[in-house]
C-alpha positions in Angstrom: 61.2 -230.3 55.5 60.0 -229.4 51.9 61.1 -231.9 49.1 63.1 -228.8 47.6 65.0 -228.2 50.6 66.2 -231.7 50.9 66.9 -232.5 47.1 68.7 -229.0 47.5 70.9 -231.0 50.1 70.0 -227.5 52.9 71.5 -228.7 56.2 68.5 -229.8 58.8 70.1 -229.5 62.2 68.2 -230.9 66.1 69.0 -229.8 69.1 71.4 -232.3 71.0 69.1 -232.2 74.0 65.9 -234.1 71.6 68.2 -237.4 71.7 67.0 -237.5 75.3 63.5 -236.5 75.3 61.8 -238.5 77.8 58.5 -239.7 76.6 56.2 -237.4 78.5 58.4 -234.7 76.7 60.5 -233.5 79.2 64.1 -233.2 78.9 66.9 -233.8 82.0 69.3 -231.1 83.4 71.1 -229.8 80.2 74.3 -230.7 81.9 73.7 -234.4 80.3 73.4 -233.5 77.0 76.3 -230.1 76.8 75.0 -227.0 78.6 74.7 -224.7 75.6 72.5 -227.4 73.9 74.0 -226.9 70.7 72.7 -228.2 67.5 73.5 -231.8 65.9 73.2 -232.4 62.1 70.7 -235.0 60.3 72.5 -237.1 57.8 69.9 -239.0 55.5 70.8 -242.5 55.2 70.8 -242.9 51.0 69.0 -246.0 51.5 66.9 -245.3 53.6 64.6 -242.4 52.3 61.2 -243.6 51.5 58.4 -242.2 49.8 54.9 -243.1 52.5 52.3 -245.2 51.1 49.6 -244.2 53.1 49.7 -240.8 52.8 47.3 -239.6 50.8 49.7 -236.5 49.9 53.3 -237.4 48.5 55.1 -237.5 51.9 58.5 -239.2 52.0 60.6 -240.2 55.4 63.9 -240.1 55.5 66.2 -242.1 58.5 69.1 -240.1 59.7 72.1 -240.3 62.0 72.6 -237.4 64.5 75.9 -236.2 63.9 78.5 -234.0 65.5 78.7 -230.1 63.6 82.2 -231.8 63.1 81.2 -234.8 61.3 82.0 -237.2 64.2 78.7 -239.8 65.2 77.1 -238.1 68.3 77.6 -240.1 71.3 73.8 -239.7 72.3 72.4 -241.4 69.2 71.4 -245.0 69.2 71.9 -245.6 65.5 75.7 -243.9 65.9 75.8 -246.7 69.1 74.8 -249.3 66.6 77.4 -248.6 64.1 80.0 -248.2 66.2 79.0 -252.0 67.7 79.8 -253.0 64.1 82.4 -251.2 63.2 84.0 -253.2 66.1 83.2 -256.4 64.7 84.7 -255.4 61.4 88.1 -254.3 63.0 88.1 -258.0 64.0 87.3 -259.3 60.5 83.7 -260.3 61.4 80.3 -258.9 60.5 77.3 -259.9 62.4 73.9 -260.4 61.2 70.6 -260.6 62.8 66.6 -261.1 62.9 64.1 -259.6 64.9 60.9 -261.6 65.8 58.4 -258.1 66.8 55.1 -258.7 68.5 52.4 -256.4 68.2 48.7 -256.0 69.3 45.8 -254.5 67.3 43.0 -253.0 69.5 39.7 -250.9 68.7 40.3 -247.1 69.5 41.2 -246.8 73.4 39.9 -243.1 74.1 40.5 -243.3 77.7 43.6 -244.7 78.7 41.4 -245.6 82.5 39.8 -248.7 80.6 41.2 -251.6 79.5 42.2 -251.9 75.7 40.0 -254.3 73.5 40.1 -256.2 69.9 38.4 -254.4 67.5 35.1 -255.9 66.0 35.8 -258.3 62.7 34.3 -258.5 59.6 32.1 -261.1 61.1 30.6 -258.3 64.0 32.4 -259.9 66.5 35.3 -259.1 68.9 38.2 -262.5 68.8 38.3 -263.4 72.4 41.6 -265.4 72.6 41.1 -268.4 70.9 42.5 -267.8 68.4 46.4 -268.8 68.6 47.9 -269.7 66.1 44.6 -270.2 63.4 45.2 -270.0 59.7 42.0 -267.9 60.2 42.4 -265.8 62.7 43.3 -262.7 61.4 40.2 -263.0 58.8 38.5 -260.1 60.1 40.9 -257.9 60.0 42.2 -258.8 56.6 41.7 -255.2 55.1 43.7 -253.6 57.7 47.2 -256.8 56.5 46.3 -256.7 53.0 47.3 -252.6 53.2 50.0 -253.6 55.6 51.7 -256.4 53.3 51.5 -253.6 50.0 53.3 -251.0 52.3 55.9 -253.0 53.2 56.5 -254.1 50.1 56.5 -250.5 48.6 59.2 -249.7 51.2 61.3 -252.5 50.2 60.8 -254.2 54.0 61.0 -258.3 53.4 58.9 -260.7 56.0 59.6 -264.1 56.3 57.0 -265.4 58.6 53.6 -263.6 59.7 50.8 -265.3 62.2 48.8 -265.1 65.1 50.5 -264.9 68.6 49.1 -266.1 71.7 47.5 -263.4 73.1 44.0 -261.8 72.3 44.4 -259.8 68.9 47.9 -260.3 69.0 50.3 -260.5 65.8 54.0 -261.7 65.1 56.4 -261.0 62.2 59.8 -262.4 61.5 61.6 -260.0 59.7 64.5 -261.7 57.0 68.0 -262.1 59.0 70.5 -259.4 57.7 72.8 -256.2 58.4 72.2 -255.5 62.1 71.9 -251.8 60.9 69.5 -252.1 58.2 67.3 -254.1 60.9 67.0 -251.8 62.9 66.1 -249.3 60.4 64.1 -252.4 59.0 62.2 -252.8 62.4 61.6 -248.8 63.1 60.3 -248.6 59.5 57.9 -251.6 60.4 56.7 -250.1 63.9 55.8 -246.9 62.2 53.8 -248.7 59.3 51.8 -250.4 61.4 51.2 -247.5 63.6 50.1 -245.5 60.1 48.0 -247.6 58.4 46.2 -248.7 61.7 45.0 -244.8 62.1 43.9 -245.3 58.5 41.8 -248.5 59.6 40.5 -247.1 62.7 42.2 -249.2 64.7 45.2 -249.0 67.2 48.4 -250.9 66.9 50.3 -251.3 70.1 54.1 -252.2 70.5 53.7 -252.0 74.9 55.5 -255.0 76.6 52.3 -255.6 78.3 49.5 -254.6 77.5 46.5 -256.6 78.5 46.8 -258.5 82.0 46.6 -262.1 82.2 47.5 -262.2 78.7 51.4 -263.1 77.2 53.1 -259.5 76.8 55.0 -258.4 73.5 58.8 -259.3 72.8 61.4 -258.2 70.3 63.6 -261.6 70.1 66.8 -260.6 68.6 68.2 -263.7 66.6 72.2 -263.3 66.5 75.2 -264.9 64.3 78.4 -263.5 63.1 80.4 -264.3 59.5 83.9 -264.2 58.7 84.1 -260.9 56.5 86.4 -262.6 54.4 84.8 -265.8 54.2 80.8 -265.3 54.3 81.2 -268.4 56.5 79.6 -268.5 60.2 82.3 -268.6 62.7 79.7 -269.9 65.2 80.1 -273.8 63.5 83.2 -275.0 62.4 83.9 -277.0 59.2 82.7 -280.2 60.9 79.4 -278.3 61.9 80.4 -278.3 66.0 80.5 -275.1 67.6 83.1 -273.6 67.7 85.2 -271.6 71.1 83.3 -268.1 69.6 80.2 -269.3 70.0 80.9 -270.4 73.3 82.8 -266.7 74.4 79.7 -264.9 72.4 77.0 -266.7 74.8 79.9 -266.0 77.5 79.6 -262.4 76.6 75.8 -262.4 76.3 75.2 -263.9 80.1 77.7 -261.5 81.3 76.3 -258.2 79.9 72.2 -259.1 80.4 72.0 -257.8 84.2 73.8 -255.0 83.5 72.1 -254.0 79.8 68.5 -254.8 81.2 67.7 -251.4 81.3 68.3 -250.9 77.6 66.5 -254.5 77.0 63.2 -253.6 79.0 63.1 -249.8 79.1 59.6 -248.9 81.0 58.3 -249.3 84.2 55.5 -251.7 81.6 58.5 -254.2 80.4 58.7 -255.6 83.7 54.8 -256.4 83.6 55.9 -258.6 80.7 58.8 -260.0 82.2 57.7 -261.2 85.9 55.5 -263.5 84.5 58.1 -265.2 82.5 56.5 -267.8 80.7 57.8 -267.3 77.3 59.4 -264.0 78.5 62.5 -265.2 80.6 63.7 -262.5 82.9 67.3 -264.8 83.2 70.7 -265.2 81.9 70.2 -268.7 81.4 71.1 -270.3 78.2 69.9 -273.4 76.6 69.3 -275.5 73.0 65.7 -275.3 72.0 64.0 -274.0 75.3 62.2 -271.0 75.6 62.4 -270.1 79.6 66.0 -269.1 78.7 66.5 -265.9 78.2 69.7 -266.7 75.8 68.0 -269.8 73.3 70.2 -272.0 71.0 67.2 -272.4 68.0 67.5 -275.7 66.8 69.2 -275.5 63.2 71.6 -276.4 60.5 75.0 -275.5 61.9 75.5 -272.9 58.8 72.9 -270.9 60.5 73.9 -271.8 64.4 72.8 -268.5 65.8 71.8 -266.9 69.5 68.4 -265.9 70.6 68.2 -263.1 73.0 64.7 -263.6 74.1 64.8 -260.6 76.8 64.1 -257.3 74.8 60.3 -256.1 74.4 58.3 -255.2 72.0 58.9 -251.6 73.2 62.2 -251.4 73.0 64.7 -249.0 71.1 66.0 -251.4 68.4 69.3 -249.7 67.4 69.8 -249.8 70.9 68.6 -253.5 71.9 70.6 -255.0 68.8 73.9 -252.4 69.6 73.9 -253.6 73.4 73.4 -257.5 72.5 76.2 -257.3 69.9 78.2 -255.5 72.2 77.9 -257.9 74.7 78.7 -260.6 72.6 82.2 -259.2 71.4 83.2 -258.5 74.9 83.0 -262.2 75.2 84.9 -262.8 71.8 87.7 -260.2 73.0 88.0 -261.7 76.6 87.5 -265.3 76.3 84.9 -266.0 78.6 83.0 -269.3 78.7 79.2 -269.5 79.3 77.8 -271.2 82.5 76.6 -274.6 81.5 73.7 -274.8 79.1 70.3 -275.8 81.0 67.6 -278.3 80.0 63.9 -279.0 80.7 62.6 -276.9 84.2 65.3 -275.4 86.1 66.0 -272.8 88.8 67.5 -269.8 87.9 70.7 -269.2 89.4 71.4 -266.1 91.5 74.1 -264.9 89.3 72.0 -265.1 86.3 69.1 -263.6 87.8 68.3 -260.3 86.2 66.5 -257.0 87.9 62.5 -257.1 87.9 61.9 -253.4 87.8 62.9 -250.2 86.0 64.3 -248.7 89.3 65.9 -252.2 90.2 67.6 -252.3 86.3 68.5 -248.6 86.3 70.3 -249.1 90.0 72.4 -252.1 88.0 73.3 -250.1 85.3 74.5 -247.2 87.1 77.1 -249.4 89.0 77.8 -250.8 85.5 81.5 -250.2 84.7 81.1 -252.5 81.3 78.5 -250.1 80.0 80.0 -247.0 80.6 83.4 -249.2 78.7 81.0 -250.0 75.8 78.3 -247.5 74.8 80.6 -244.1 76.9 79.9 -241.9 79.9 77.8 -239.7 78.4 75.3 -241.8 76.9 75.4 -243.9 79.6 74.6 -241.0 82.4 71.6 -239.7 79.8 69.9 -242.5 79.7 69.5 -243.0 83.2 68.9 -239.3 83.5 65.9 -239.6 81.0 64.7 -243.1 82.5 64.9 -242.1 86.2 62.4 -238.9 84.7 59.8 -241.3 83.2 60.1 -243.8 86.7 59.6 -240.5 88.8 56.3 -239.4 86.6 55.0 -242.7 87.0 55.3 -242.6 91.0 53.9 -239.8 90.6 50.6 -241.2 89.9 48.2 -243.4 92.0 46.9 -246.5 90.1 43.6 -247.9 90.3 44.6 -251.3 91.7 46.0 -249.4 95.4 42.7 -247.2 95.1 40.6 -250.6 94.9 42.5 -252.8 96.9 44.8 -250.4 99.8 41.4 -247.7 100.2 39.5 -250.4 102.4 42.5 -251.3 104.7 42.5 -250.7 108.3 
């Protein structure tokens, strides 16, 4: 859109069907998203209009909601789902806040998608080959590529706590500053397209896939999670002797009892689930514990003014209006119904059937479909596109014969 038309305040308008675009392009039977396809309106978000810092023409982006032609939040929007999550919370007197922890890898250019990614070559001619975890040094060579990074989000006003080296090769994590669950998820969408921009700029790719290098940890979105007392600013998770309190328990309650069920919102490609069966560090469970990380719901150790919840499930490659709205929402069933948390695990433990969670797409789009709490939540409609968009992108990928039953399945008898 020109900067005229915008300042002018000229109405853009999207077809409703876009909100369910798969992501080969395709769309479902229009049936799911109103057979005349009708138009929705885009609403900039004041504070969230941004002039680009990488562009080399004045370019500015501006985040939207998808509204009804009446004014009412479309029903197929994830940002609408978010801030209807919260607007629950505030009916109740309570505002939650969150962080996300995003992972991300930076590879060289990967022209054909039939070979393997790989790290880019450094400053010092060499390509990192995994050792380097952790290292105040590690991300020397590709300094240029950060120092741009760090100036653009600071230019669009985006605040990191924490940035280093993750495990894997060439792979990067930043803590983003705990906050409004909305402007997160505006905060973390901002970030994903930054680093996406300013990688093209460096000849390099950035790469937000659950998984992917084998035999290397995958990519998670950790979604930290506490809610204040609107009229206090206090945190209703600790209570004024600094013991958690029966919310905290109903809000961990709320989380075990909506995981199975959300997972396909949580981990939504056939690749999350490369990430999550090897669950070191990437618990595929409703488990919850203090302090250990092959729970998929973690207790961070802390001060009890920021007790919080850790939803260490979602991937890097998840939607994060969604991901936040459906751990949120999972949380306040718990806090409207009462229910109490299975006991908190320590150390190495078996998971428990009933807080086992699916292992594939196909497996966690089965689960949701029988899911009467999500269609309760997040509606019928969205609910039904989803699926109808996922169940496209699971077909496309059956569709296609991978290179592991070529090598392995050809020579079989």
């Amino acid at each position: 859109m020109t900067a005229e038309g915008f300042l002018e305040g000229r109405r853009l308008q999207l077809a409703r069907g876009v909100l369910l675009q798969c992501i080969m392009g395709g769309y479902p039977p229009a049936r799911f998203y109103g057979s005349d396809d009708g138009d929705l309106a885009l609403i900039a978000e004041p504070g969230q209009i941004h002039r680009l810092p990488w562009s080399d023409e004045p370019r500015a982006l501006a985040i939207c909601d998808a509204d009804e032609l009446t004014g009412e939040r479309s029903n197929l929007s994830t940002r609408g789902q978010l801030k209807a999550v919260i607007a629950r919370y505030a009916a109740r007197g309570l505002a939650p806040v969150v962080a996300t922890e995003l992972e991300f890898f930076v590879f060289a250019p990967n022209t054909d998608p039939t070979h393997p990614f790989r790290p880019p070559v450094g400053l010092d001619g060499r390509r990192e080959d995994g050792l380097s975890a952790f290292s105040v040094s590690s991300n020397n060579g590709l300094r240029p590529f950060f120092s741009e990074v760090y100036k653009c989000m600071a230019a669009l006003g985006l605040p990191r706590d924490t940035f280093m080296h993750e495990m894997g090769v060439s792979q990067f994590e930043i803590n983003l500053l705990h906050g409004d669950p909305l402007l997160l998820a505006d905060q973390t969408f901002l970030f994903k397209h930054l680093l996406k921009e300013v990688a093209l700029k460096h000849g390099l790719t950035v790469v937000c896939m659950a998984k992917p290098l084998a035999h290397t940890p995958g990519s998670s979105m950790h979604i930290h999670q506490s809610i204040v007392d609107i009229a206090t600013g206090k945190n209703v998770f600790s209570d004024p002797h600094g013991e958690p309190t029966a919310m905290f328990r109903h809000f961990i309650g709320g989380q075990q009892a909506g995981m199975a069920d959300f997972t396909a919102l949580f981990a939504p490609n056939v690749n999350s689930y490369q990430r999550l069966c090897h669950p070191y560090a990437s618990p595929n469970n409703a488990c919850w514990s203090h302090d250990n990380r092959a729970a998929g719901l973690r207790i961070p150790a802390s001060a009890p003014v920021a007790r919080r919840v850790e939803n260490r499930l979602p991937g890097a490659d998840a939607n994060p209006y969604l991901a936040i709205a459906a751990s949120l929402a999972a949380g306040l069933h718990g806090i409207e119904h009462e229910l109490e948390p299975s006991e908190a695990i320590q150390g190495e433990f078996a998971v428990p059937d009933n807080l086992s969670l699916p292992c594939t797409l196909h497996a966690a789009l089965e689960r949701l479909k029988r899911s009467q709490l999500a269609r309760e939540l997040f509606g019928q409609e969205f609910i039904e596109g989803y699926i109808a968009s996922k169940t496209m992108e699971l077909t496309s990928f059956f569709d296609e014969i991978t290179p592991w039953e070529r090598r392995v399945l050809a020579a079989q008898a």
